[in-house]
mmCIF file of the N, C-alpha and C atoms, coordinates in Angstrom:
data_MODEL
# 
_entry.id   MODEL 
# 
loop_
_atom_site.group_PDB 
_atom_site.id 
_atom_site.type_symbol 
_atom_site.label_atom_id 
_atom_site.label_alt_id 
_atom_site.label_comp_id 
_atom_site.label_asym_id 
_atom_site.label_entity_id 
_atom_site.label_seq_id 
_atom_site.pdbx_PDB_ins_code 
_atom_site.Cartn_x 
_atom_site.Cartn_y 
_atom_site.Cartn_z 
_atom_site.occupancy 
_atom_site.B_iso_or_equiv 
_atom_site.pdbx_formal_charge 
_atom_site.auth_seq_id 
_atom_site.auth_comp_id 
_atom_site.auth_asym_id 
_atom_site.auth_atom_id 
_atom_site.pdbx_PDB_model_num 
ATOM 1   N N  . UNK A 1 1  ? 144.306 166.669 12.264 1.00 0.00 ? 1  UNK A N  1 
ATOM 2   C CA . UNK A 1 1  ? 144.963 167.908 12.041 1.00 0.00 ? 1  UNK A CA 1 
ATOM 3   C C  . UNK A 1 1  ? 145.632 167.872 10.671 1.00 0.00 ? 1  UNK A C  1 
ATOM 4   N N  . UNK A 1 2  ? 145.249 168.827 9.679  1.00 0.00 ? 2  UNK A N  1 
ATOM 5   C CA . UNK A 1 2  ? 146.028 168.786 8.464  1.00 0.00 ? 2  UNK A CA 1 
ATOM 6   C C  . UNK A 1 2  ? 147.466 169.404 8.802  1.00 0.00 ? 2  UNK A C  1 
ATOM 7   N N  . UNK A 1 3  ? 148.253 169.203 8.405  1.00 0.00 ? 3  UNK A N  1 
ATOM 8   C CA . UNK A 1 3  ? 149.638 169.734 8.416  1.00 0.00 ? 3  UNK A CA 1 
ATOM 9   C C  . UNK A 1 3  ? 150.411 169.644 6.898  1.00 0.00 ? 3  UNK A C  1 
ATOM 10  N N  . UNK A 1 4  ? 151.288 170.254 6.389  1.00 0.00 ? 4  UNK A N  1 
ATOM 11  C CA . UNK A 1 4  ? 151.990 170.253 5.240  1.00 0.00 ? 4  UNK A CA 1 
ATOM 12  C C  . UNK A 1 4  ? 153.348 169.677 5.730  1.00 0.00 ? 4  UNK A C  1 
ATOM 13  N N  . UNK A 1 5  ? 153.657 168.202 5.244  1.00 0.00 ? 5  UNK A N  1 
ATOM 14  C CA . UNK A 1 5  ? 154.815 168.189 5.369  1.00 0.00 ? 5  UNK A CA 1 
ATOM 15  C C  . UNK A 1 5  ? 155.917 168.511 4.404  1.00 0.00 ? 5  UNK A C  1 
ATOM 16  N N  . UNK A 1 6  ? 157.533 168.447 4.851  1.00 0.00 ? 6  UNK A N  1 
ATOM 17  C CA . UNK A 1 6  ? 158.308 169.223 4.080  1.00 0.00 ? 6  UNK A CA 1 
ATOM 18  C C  . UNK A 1 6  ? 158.691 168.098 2.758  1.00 0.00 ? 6  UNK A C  1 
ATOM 19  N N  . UNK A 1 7  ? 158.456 166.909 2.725  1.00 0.00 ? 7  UNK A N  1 
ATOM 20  C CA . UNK A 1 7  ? 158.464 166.021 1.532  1.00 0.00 ? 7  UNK A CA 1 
ATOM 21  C C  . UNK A 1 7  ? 157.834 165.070 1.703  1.00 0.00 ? 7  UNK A C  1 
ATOM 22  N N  . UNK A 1 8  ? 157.365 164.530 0.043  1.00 0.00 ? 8  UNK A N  1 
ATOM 23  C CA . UNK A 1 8  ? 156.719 163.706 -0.331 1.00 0.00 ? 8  UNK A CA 1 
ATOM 24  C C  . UNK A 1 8  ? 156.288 162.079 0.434  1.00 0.00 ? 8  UNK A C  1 
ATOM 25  N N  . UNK A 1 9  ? 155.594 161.986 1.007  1.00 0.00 ? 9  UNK A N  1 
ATOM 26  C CA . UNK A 1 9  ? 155.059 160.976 1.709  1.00 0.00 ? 9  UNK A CA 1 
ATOM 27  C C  . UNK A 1 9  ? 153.506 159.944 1.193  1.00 0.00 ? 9  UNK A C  1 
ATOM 28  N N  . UNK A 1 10 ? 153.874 158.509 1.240  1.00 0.00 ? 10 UNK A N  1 
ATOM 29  C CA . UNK A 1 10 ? 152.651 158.187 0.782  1.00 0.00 ? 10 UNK A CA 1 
ATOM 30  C C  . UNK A 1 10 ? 151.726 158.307 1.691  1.00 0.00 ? 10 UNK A C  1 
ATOM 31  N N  . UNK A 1 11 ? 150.433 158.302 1.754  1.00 0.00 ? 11 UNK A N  1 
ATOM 32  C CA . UNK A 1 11 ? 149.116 157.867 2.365  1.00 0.00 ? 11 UNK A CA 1 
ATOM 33  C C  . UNK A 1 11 ? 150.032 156.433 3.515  1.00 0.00 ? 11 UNK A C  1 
ATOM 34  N N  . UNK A 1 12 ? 150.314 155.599 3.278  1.00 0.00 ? 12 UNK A N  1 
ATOM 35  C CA . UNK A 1 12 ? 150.325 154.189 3.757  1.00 0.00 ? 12 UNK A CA 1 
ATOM 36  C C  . UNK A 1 12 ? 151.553 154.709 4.692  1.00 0.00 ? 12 UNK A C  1 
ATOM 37  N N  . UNK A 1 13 ? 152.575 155.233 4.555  1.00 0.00 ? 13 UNK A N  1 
ATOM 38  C CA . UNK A 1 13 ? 153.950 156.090 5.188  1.00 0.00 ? 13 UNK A CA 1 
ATOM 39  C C  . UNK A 1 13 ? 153.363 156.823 6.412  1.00 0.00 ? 13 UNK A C  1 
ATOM 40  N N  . UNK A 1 14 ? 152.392 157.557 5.965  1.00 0.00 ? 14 UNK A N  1 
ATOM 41  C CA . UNK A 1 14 ? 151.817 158.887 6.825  1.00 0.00 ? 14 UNK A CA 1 
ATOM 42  C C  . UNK A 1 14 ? 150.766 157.898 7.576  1.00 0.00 ? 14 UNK A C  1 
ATOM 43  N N  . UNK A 1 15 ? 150.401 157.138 7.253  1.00 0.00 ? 15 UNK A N  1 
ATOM 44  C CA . UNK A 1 15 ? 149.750 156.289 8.411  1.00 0.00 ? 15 UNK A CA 1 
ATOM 45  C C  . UNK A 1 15 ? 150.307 155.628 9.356  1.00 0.00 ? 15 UNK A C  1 
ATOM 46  N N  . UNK A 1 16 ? 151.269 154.847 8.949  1.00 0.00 ? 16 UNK A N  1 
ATOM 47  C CA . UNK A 1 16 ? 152.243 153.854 9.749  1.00 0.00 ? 16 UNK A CA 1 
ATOM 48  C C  . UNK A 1 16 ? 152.821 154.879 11.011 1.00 0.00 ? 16 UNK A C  1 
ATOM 49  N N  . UNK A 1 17 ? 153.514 156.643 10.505 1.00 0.00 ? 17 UNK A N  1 
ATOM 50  C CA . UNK A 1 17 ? 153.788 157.329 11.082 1.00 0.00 ? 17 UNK A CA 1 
ATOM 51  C C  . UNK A 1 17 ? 153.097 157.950 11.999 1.00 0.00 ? 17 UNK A C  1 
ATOM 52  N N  . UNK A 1 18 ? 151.743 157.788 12.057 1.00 0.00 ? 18 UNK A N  1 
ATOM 53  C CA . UNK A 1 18 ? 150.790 158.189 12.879 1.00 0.00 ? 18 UNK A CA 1 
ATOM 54  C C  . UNK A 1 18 ? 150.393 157.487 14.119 1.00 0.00 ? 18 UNK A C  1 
ATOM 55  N N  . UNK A 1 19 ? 150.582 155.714 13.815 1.00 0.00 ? 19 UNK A N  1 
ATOM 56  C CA . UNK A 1 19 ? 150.741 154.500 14.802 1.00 0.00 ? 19 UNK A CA 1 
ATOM 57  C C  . UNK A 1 19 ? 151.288 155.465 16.166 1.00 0.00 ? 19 UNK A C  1 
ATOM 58  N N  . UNK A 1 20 ? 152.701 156.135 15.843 1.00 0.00 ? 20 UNK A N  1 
ATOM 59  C CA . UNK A 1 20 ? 153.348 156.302 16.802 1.00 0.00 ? 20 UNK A CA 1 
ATOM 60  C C  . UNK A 1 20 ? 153.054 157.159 18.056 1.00 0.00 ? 20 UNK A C  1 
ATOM 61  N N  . UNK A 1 21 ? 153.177 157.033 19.277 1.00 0.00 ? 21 UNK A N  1 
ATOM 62  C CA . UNK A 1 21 ? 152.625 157.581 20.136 1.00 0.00 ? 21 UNK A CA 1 
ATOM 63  C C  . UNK A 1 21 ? 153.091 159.179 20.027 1.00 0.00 ? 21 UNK A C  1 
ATOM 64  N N  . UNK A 1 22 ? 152.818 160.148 19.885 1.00 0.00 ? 22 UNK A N  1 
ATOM 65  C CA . UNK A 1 22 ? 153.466 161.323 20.081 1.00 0.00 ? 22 UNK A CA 1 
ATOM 66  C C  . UNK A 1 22 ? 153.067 162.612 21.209 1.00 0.00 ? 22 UNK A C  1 
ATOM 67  N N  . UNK A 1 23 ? 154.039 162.702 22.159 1.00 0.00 ? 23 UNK A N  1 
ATOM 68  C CA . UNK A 1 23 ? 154.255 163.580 23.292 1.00 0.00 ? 23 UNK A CA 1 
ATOM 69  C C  . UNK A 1 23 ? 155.207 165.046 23.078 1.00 0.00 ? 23 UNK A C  1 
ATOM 70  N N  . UNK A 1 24 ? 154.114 165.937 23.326 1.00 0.00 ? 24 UNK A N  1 
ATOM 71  C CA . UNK A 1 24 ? 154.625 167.190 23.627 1.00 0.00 ? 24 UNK A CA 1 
ATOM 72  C C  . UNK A 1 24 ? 154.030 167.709 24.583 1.00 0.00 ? 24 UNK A C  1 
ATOM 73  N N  . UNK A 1 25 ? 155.110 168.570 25.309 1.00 0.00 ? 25 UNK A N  1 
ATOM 74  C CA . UNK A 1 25 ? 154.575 169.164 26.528 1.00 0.00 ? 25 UNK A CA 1 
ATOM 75  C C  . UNK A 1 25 ? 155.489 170.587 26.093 1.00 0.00 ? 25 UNK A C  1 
ATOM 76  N N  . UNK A 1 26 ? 155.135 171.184 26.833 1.00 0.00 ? 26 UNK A N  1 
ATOM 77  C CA . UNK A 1 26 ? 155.776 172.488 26.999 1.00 0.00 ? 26 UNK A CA 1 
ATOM 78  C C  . UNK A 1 26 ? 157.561 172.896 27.780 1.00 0.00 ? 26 UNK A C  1 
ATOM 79  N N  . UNK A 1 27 ? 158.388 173.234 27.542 1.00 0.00 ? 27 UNK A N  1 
ATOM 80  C CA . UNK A 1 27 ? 159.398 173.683 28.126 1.00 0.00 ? 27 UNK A CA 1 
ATOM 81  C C  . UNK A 1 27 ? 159.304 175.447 28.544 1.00 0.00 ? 27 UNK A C  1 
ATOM 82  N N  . UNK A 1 28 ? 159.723 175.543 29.724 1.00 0.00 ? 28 UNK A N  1 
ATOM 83  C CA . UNK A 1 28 ? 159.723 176.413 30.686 1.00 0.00 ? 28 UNK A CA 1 
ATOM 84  C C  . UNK A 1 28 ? 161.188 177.174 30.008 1.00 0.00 ? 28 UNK A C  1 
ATOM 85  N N  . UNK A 1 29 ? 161.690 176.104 30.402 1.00 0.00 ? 29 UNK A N  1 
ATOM 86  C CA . UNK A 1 29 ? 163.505 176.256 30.323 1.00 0.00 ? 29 UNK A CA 1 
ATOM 87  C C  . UNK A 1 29 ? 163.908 176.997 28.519 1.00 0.00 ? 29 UNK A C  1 
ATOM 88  N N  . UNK A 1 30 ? 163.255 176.059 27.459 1.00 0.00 ? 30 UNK A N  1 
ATOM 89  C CA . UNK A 1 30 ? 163.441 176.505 26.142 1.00 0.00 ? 30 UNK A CA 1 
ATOM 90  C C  . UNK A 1 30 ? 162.551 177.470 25.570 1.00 0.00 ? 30 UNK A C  1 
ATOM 91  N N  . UNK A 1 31 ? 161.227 177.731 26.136 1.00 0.00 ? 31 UNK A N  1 
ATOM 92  C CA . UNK A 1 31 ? 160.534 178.616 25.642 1.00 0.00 ? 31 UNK A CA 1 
ATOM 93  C C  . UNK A 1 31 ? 159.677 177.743 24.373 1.00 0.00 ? 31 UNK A C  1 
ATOM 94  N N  . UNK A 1 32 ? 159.743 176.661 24.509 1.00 0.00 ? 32 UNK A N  1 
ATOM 95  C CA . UNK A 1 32 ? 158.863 175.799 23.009 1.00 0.00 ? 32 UNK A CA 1 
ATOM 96  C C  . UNK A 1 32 ? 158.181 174.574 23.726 1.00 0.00 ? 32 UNK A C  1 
ATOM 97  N N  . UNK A 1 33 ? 157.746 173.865 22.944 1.00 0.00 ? 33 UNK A N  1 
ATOM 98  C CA . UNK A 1 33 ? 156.906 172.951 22.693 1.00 0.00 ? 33 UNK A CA 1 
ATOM 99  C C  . UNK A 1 33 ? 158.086 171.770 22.181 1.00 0.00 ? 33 UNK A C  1 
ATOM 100 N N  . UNK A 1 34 ? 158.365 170.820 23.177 1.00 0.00 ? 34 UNK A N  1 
ATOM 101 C CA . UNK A 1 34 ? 159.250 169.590 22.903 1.00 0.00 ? 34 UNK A CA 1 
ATOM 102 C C  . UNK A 1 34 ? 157.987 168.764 22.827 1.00 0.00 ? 34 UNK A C  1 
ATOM 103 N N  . UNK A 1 35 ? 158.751 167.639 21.710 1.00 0.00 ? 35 UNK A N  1 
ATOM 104 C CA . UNK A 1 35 ? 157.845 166.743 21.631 1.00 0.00 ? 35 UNK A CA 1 
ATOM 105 C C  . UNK A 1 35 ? 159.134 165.725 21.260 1.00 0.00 ? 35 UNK A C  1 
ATOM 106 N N  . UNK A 1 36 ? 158.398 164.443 21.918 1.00 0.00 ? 36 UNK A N  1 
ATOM 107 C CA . UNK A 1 36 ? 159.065 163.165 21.681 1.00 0.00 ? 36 UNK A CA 1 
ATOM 108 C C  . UNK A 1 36 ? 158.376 161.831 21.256 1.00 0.00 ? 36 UNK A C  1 
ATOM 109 N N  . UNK A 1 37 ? 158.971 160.959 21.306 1.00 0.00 ? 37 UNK A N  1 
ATOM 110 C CA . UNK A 1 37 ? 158.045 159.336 20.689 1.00 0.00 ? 37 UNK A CA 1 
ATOM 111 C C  . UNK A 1 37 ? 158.389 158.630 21.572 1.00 0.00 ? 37 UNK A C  1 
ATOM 112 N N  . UNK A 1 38 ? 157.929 158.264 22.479 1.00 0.00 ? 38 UNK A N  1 
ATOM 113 C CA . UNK A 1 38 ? 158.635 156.820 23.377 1.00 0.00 ? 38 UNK A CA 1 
ATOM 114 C C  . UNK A 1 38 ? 158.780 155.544 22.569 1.00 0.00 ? 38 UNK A C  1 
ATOM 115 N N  . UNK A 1 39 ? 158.464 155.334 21.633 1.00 0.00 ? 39 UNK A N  1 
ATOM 116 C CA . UNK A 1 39 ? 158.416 154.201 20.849 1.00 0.00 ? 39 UNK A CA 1 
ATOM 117 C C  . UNK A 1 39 ? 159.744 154.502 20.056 1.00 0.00 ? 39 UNK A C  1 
ATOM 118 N N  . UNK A 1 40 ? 160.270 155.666 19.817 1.00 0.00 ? 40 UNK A N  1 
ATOM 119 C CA . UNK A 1 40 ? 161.512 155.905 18.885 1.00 0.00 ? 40 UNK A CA 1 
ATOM 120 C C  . UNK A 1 40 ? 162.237 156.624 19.435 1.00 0.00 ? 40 UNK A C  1 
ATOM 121 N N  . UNK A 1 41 ? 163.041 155.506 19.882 1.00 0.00 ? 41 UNK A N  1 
ATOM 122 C CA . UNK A 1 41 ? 164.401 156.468 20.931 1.00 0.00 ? 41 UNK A CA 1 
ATOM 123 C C  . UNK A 1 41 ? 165.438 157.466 19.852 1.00 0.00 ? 41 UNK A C  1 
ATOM 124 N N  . UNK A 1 42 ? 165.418 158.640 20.270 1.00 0.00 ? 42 UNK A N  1 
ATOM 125 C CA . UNK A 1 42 ? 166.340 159.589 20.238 1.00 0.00 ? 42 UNK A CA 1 
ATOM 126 C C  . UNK A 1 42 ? 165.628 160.770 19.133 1.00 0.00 ? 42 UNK A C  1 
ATOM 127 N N  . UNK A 1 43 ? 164.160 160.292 18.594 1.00 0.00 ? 43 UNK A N  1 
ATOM 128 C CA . UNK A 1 43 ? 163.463 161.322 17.626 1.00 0.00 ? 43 UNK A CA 1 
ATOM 129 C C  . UNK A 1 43 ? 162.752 162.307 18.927 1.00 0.00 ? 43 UNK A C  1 
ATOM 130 N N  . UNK A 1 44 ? 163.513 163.433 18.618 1.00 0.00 ? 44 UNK A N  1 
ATOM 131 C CA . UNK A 1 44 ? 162.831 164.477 19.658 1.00 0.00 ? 44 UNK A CA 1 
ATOM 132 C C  . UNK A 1 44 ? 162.913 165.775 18.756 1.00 0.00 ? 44 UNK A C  1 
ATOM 133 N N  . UNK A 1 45 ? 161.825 166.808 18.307 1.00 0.00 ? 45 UNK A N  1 
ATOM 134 C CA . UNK A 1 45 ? 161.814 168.356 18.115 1.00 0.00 ? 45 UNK A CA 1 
ATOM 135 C C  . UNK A 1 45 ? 161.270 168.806 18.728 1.00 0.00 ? 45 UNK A C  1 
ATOM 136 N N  . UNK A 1 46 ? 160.940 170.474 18.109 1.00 0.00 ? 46 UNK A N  1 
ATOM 137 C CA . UNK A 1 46 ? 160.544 171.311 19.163 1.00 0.00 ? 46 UNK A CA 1 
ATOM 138 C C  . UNK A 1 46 ? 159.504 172.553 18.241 1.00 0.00 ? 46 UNK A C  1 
ATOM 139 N N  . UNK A 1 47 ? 158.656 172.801 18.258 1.00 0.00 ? 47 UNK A N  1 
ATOM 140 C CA . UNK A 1 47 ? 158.077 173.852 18.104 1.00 0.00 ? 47 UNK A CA 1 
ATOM 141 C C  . UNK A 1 47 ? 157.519 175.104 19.052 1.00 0.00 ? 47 UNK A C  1 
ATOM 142 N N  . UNK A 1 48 ? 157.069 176.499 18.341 1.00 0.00 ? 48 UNK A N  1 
ATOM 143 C CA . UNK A 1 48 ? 157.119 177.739 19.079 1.00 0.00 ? 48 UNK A CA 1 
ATOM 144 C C  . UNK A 1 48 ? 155.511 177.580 19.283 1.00 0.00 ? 48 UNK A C  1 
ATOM 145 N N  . UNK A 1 49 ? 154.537 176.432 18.520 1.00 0.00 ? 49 UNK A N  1 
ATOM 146 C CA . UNK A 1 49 ? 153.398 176.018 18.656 1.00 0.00 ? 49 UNK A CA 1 
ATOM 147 C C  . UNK A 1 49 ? 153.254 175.275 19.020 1.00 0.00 ? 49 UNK A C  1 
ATOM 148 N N  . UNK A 1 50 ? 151.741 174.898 19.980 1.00 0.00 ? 50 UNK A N  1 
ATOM 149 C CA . UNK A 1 50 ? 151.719 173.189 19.706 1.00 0.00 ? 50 UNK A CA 1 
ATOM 150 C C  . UNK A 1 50 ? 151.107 172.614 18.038 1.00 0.00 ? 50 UNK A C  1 
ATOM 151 N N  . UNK A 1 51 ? 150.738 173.430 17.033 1.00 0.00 ? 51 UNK A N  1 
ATOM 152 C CA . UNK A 1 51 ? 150.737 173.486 15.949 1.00 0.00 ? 51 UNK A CA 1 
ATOM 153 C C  . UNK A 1 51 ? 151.776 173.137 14.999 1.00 0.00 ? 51 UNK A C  1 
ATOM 154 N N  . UNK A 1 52 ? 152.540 174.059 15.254 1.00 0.00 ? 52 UNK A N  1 
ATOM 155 C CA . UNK A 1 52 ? 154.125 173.857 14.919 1.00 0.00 ? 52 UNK A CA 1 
ATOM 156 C C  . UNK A 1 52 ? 154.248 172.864 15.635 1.00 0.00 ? 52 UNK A C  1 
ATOM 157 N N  . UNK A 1 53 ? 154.567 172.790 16.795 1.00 0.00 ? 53 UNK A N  1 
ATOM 158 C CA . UNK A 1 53 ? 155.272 171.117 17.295 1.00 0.00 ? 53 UNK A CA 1 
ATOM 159 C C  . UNK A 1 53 ? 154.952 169.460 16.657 1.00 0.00 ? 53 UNK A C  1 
ATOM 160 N N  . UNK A 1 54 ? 153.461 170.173 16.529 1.00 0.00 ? 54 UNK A N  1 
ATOM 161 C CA . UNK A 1 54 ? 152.903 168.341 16.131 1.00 0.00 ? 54 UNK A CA 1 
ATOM 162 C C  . UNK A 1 54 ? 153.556 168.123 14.188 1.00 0.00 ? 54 UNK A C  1 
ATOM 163 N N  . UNK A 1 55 ? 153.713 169.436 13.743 1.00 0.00 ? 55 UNK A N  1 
ATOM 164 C CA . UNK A 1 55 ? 153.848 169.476 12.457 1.00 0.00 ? 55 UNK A CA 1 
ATOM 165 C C  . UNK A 1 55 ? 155.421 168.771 12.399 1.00 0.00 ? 55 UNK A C  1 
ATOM 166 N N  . UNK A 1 56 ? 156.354 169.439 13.088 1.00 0.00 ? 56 UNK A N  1 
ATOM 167 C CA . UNK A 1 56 ? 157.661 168.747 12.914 1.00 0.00 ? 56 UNK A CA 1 
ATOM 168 C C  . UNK A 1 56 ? 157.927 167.786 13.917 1.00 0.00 ? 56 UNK A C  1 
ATOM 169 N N  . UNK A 1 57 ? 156.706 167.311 14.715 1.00 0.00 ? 57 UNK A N  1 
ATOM 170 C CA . UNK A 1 57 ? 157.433 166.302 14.772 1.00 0.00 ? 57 UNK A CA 1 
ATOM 171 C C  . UNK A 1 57 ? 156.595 164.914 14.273 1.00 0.00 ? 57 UNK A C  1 
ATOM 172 N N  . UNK A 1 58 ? 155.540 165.177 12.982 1.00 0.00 ? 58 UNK A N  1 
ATOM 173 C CA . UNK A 1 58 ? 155.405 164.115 12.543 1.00 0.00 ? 58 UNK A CA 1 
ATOM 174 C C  . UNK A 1 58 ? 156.214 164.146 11.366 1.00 0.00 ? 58 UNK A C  1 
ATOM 175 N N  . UNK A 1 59 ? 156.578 165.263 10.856 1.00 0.00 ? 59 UNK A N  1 
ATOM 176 C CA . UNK A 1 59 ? 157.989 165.015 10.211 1.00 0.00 ? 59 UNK A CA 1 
ATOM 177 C C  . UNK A 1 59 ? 159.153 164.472 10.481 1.00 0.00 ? 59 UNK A C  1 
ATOM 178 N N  . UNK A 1 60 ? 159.239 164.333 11.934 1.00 0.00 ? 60 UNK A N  1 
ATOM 179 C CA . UNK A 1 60 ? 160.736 163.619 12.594 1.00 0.00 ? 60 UNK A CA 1 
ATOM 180 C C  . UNK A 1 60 ? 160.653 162.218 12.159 1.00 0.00 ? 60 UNK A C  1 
ATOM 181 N N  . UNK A 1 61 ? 158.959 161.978 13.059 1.00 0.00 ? 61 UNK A N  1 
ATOM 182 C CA . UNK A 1 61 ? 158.979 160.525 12.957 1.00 0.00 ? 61 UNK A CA 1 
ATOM 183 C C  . UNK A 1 61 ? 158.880 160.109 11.828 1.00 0.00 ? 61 UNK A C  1 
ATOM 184 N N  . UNK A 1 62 ? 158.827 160.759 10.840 1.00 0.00 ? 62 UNK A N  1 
ATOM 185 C CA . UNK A 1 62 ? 158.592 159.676 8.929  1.00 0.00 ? 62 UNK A CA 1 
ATOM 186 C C  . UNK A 1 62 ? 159.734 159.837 8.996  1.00 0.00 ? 62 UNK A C  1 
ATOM 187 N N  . UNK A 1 63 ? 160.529 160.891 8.919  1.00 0.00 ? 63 UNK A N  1 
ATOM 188 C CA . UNK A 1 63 ? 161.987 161.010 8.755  1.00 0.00 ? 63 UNK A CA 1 
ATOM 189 C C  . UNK A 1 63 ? 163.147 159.854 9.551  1.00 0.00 ? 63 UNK A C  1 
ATOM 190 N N  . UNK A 1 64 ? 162.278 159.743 10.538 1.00 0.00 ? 64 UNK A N  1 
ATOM 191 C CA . UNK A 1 64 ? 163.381 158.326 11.154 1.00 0.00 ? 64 UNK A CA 1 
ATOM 192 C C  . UNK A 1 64 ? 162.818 156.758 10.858 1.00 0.00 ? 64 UNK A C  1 
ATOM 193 N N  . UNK A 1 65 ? 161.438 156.990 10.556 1.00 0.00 ? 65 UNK A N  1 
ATOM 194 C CA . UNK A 1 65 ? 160.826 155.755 9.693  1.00 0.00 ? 65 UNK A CA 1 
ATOM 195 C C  . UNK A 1 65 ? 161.802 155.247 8.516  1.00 0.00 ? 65 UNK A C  1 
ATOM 196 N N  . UNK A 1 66 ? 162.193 156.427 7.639  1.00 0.00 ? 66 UNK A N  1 
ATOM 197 C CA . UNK A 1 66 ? 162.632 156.131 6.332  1.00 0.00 ? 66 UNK A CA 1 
ATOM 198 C C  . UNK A 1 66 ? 163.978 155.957 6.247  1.00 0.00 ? 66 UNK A C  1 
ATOM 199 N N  . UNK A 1 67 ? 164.814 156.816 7.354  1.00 0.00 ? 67 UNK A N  1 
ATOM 200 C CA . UNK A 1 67 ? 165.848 156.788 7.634  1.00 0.00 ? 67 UNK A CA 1 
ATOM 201 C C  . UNK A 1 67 ? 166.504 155.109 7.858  1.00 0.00 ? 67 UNK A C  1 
ATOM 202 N N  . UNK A 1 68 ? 165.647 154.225 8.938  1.00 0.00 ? 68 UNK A N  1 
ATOM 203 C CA . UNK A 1 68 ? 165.462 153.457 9.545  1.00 0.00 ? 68 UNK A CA 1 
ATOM 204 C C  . UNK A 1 68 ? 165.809 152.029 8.089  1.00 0.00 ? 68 UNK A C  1 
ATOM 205 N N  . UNK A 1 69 ? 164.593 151.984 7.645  1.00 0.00 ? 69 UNK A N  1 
ATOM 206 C CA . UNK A 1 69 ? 164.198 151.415 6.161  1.00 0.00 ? 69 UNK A CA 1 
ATOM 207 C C  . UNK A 1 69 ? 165.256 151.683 5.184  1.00 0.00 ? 69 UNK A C  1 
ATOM 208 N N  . UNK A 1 70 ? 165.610 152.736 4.662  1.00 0.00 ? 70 UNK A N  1 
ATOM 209 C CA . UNK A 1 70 ? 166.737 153.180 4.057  1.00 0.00 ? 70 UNK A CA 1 
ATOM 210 C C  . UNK A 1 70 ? 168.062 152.813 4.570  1.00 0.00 ? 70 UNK A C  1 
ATOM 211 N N  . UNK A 1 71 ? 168.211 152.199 5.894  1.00 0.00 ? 71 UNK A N  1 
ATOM 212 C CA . UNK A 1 71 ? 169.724 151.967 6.496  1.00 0.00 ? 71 UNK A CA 1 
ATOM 213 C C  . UNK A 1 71 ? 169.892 150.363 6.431  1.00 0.00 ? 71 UNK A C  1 
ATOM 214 N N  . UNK A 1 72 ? 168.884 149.473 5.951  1.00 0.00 ? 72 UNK A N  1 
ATOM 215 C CA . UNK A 1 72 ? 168.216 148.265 6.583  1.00 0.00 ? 72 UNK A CA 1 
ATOM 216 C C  . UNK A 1 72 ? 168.049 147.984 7.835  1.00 0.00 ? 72 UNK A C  1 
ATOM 217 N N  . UNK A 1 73 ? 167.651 148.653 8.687  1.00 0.00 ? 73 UNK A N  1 
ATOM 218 C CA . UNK A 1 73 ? 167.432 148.821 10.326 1.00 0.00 ? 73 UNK A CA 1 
ATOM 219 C C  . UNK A 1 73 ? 166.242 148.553 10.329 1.00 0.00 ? 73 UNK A C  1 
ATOM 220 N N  . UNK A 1 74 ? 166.354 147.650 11.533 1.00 0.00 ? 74 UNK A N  1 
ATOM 221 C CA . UNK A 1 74 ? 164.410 146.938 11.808 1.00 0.00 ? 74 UNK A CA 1 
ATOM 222 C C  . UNK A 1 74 ? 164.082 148.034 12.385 1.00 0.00 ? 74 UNK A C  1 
ATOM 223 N N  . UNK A 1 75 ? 162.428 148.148 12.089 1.00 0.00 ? 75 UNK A N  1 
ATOM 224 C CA . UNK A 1 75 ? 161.881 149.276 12.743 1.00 0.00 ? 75 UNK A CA 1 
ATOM 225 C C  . UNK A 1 75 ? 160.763 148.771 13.660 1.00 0.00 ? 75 UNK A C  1 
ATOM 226 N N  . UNK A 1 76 ? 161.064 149.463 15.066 1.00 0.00 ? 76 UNK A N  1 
ATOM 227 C CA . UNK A 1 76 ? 160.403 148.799 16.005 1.00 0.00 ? 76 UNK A CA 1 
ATOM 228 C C  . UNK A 1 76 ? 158.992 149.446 16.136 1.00 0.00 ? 76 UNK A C  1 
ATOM 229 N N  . UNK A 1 77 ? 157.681 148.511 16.467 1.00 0.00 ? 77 UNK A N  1 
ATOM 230 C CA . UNK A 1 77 ? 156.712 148.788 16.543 1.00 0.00 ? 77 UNK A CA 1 
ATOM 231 C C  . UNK A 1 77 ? 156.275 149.214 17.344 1.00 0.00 ? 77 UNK A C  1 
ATOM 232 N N  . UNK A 1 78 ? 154.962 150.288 17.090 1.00 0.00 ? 78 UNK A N  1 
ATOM 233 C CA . UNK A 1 78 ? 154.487 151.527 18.468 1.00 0.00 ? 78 UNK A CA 1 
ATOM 234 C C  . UNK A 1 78 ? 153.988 149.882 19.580 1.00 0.00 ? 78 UNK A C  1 
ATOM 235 N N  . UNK A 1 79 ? 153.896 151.113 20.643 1.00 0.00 ? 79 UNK A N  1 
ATOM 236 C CA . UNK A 1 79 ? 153.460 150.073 21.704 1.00 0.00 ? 79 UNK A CA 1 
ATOM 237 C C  . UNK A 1 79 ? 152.446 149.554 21.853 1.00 0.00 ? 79 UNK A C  1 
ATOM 238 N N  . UNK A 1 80 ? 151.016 150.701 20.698 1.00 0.00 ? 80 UNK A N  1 
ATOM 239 C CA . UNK A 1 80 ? 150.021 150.851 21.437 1.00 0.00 ? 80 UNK A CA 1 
ATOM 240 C C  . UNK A 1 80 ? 149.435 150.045 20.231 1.00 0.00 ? 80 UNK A C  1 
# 
């Protein structure tokens, strides 16, 4: 799926970020598309797509990749 993310990411970044398992299902209750990482506790968004959803939330997960790296925080590896 091509997607535009909202900043600059390498090839090798956007791969590592892809490792990660990513789950969205639908909410009843919110009217969107939650998506989460079981591999990265507490990265959860939401889109009005599942288009939109997968888009921000492979933005979450680089965003807590770098976050992670940027804090010196080990970053734990997908499961799969």
């Amino acid at each position: 799926m091509a997607t535009t993310l909202k900043f600059d990411v390498t090839p090798e970044e956007l791969s590592e970020a892809r490792r990660y398992l990513m789950e969205i299902a639908w909410s009843d209750e919110d009217d969107v598309f939650i998506v989460r990482f079981p591999d990265a506790p507490g990265v959860v968004t939401h889109g009005s797509s599942l288009t939109e959803a997968a888009a921000q939330g492979e933005d979450a997960i680089i965003t807590w990749l770098t976050a992670r790296r940027d804090g010196g925080l080990p970053v734990p590896p997908p499961r799969r």
